[in-house]
N, C-alpha and C positions, 0 to 999 in steps of 0.2 A: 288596794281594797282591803277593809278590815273582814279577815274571815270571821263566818258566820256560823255562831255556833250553837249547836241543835238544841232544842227546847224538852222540857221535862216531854210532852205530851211524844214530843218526835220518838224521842230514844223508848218510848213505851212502847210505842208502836213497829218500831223498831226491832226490838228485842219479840213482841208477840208474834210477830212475822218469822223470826228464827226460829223460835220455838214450836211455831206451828207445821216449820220445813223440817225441823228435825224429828218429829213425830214420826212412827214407822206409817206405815200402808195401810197396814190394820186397826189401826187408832181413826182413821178417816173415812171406812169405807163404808159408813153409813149413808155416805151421797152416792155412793157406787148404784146404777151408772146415770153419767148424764149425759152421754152420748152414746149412741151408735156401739155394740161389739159384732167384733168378725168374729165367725167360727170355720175355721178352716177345715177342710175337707179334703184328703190329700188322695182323691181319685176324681172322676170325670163326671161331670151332670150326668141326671139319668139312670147314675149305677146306682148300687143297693146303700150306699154307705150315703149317697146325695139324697135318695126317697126318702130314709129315717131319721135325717138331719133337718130335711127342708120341713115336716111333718111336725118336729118338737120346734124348729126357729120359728115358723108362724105363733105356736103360743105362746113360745117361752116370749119373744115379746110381747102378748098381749100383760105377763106375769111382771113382765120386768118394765115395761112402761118407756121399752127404748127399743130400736129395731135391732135385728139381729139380721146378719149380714152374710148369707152363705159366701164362701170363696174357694171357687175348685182348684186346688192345685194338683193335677195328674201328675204320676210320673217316676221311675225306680222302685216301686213297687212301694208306693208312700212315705218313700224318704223325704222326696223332695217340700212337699207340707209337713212333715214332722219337722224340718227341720225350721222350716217358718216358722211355728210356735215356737218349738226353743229359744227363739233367738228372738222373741219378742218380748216387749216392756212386761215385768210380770203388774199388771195394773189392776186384770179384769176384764181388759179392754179387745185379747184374743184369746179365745179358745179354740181347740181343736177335738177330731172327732178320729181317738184313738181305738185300733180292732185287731183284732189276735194279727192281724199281719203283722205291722209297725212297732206292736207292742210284743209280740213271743214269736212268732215265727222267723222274722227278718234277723234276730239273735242270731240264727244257725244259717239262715239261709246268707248271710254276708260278712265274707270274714272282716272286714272291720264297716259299722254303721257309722256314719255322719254325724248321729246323734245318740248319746243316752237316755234309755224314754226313762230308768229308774232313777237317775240321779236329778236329770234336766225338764223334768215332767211331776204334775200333781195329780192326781186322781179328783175327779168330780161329781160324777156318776154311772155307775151301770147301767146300761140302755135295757139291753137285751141281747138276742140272739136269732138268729135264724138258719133255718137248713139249706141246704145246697140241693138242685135236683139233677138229673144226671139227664140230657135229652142230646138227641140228634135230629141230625135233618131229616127230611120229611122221607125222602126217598133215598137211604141210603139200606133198608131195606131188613131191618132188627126192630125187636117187636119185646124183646126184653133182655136184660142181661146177662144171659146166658148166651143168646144169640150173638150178641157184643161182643163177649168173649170169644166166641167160636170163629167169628170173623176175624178178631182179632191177632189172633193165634192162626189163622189161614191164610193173612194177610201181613207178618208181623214186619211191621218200624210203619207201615203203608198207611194206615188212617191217622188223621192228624185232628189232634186233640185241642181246642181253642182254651182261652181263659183272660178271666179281665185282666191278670199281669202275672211278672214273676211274685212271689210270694203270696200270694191271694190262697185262701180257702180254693179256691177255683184251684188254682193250680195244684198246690198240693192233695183236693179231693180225688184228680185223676193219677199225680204220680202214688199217692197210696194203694186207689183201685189196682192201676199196672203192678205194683209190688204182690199184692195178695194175690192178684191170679193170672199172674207171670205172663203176662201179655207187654207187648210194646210198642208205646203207639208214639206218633212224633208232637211233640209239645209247641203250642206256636199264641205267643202268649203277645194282649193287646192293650192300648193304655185306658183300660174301663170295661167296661160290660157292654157297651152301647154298641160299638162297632164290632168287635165280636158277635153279637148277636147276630146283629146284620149279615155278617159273613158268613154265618151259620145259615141264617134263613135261606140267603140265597147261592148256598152249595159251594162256598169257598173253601171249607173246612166240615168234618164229619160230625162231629161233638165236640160236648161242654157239659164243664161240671160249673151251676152258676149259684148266687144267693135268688131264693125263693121272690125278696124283694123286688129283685129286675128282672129275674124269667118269666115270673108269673103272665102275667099277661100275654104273654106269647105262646105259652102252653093252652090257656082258656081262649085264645083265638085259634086253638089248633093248627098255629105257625110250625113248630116242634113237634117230634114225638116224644112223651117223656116216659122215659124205662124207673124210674128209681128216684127215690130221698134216702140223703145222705145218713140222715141222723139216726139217735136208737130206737124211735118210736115214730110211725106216720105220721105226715103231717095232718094236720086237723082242717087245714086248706083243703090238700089233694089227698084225702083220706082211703081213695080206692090203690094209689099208687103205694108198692110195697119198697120196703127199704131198700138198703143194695145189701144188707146182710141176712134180710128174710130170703133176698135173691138168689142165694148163693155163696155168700162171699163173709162169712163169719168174724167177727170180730172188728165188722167198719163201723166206724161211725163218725164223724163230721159236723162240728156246726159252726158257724163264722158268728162270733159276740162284739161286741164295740161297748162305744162310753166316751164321754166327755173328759177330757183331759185339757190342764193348761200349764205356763209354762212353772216351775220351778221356782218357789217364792211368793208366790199369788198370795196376795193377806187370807189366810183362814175366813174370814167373817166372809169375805167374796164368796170363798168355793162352798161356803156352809151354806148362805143364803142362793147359790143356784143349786146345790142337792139338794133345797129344800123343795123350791119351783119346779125346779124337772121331777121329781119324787112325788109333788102333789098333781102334775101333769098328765105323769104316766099313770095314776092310782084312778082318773078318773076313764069310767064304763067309755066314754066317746072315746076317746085317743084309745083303747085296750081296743076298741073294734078297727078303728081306722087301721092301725097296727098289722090287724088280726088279719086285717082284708091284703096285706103283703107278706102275708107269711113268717113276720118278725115277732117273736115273744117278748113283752116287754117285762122287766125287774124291776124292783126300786128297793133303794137299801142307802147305807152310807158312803161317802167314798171311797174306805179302803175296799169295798166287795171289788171293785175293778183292779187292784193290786193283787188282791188274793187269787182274784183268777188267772191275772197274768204271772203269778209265780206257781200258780198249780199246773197250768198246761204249756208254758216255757219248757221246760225239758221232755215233755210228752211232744211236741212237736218239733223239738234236736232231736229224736228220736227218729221222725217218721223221715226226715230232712235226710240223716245221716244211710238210712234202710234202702229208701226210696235212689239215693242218690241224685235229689233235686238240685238243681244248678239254675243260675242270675241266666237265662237264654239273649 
């Protein structure tokens, strides 16, 4: 057979086809997206970090004109999803949804992580934040934190302290409390907020330090008692309930913050046109109440505001890590 040999039009066509593979990411991602993105979630439906995920994925697809795919991966106190991102195509096509745990806490709290969020991570957007409130079971027979204290210290290693996982705001809210007023109580930490809860309600465990997000409702159904909020000012929610530093306990303060992160290499034009969406999301009066009504403060700013905060309170929480003597239980 006489080989056949390509014609002007082929090798044009040819050659534009290479040229258009060799193009980066970000030269292309004006069609970004045309399918479907997952946003990974690296704790359990239900908890606070699932609420203000599932709250922006409904609109951000109505923004982005493609579905947005929660995927809960529990588990190591959100290693196991941070590590999903990292290791996905940087496309567009996964995001995840990074919070002072994964991102500054789990630095101190694991001597070696599975992942680099600084190196193997981009910032996307700053969400927000929200406060933790400090509640017990119904009948276990404290009335404020001072009482807490007083049992606690009557009682010491004896009442056992729940929390959505190791590293969690949750967690560390209580080993802080225990440090500033030398109480000791036993830590018994679970994969999310959901079943903790549960075992809170029904007297498996005495207290929880939790996000405002997932306890709310159980405090407004007068499931719980709640003694206290973590942070420096009441919350605007439960504005009767006094802090835990107006309580007694000076110098506490606690808030759990998150943000959209993806992996490492994501074309610019991508992460710039979802800070643009989630920024014009959060800015509107609806979602600020939606928000409001779970106790999350919502920000909007550029991507590096989620950098900058993970390098401002990374060593504020080596800090509390190292004091506390919190340990992977």
């Amino acid at each position: 057979m006489t080989p056949q040999i390509p014609t002007r039009r082929a090798l044009l066509r040819l050659a534009s086809a290479t040229a258009l593979a060799a193009l980066p990411l970000a030269s292309r991602a004006g069609d970004w997206p045309e399918r479907a993105v997952r946003l990974v979630v690296p704790s359990a439906a239900g908890g606070s970090p699932d609420a203000v995920c599932r709250l922006l994925a409904n609109e951000l697809s109505k923004s982005l004109g493609q579905a947005i795919v929660i995927d809960n991966k529990p588990g190591a106190s959100g290693n196991i999803g941070m590590v999903d991102v990292t290791r996905a195509a940087p496309d567009g096509y996964t995001l995840g949804y990074g919070n002072v745990g994964t991102l500054a806490i789990n630095k101190a709290l694991f001597s070696k992580l599975p992942y680099d969020p600084d190196r193997q991570l981009v910032p996307v957007a700053l969400l927000g934040y929200v406060q933790n409130a400090l509640v017990v079971r119904k009948d276990l027979g404290v009335h404020s934190v001072a009482e807490l204290v007083a049992l606690a210290k009557a009682r010491p290693g004896k009442l056992t302290m729940a929390s959505a996982g190791n590293g969690t705001t949750g967690h560390l809210s209580g080993e802080l409390f225990k440090t500033l007023t030398g109480t000791s109580m036993a830590h018994v930490p679970y994969r999310g907020s959901p079943q903790a809860i549960q075992d809170l309600m029904g007297g498996q465990v005495d207290l929880m330090f939790d996000n405002l997000s997932s306890i709310a409702p159980h405090i407004q159904a007068g499931r719980l008692a709640v003694l206290a909020v973590t942070g420096a000012q009441r919350s605007a929610l439960f504005p009767a309930i006094p802090t835990v530093a107006e309580s007694g306990v000076p110098g506490y303060d606690v808030v759990a913050w998150g943000g959209i992160v993806a992996p490492a290499k994501t074309p610019p034009a991508v992460v710039e046109r979802l800070n643009a969406a989630v920024n014009a999301i959060l800015a509107t009066p609806a979602m600020r109440e939606r928000y409001a009504a779970i106790g999350f403060e919502t920000l909007t700013g550029p991507p590096q505001w989620l950098w900058e905060r993970v390098a401002r309170e990374t060593p504020l929480w080596a800090d509390v890590v190292k004091r506390s003597g919190a340990q992977v239980d």
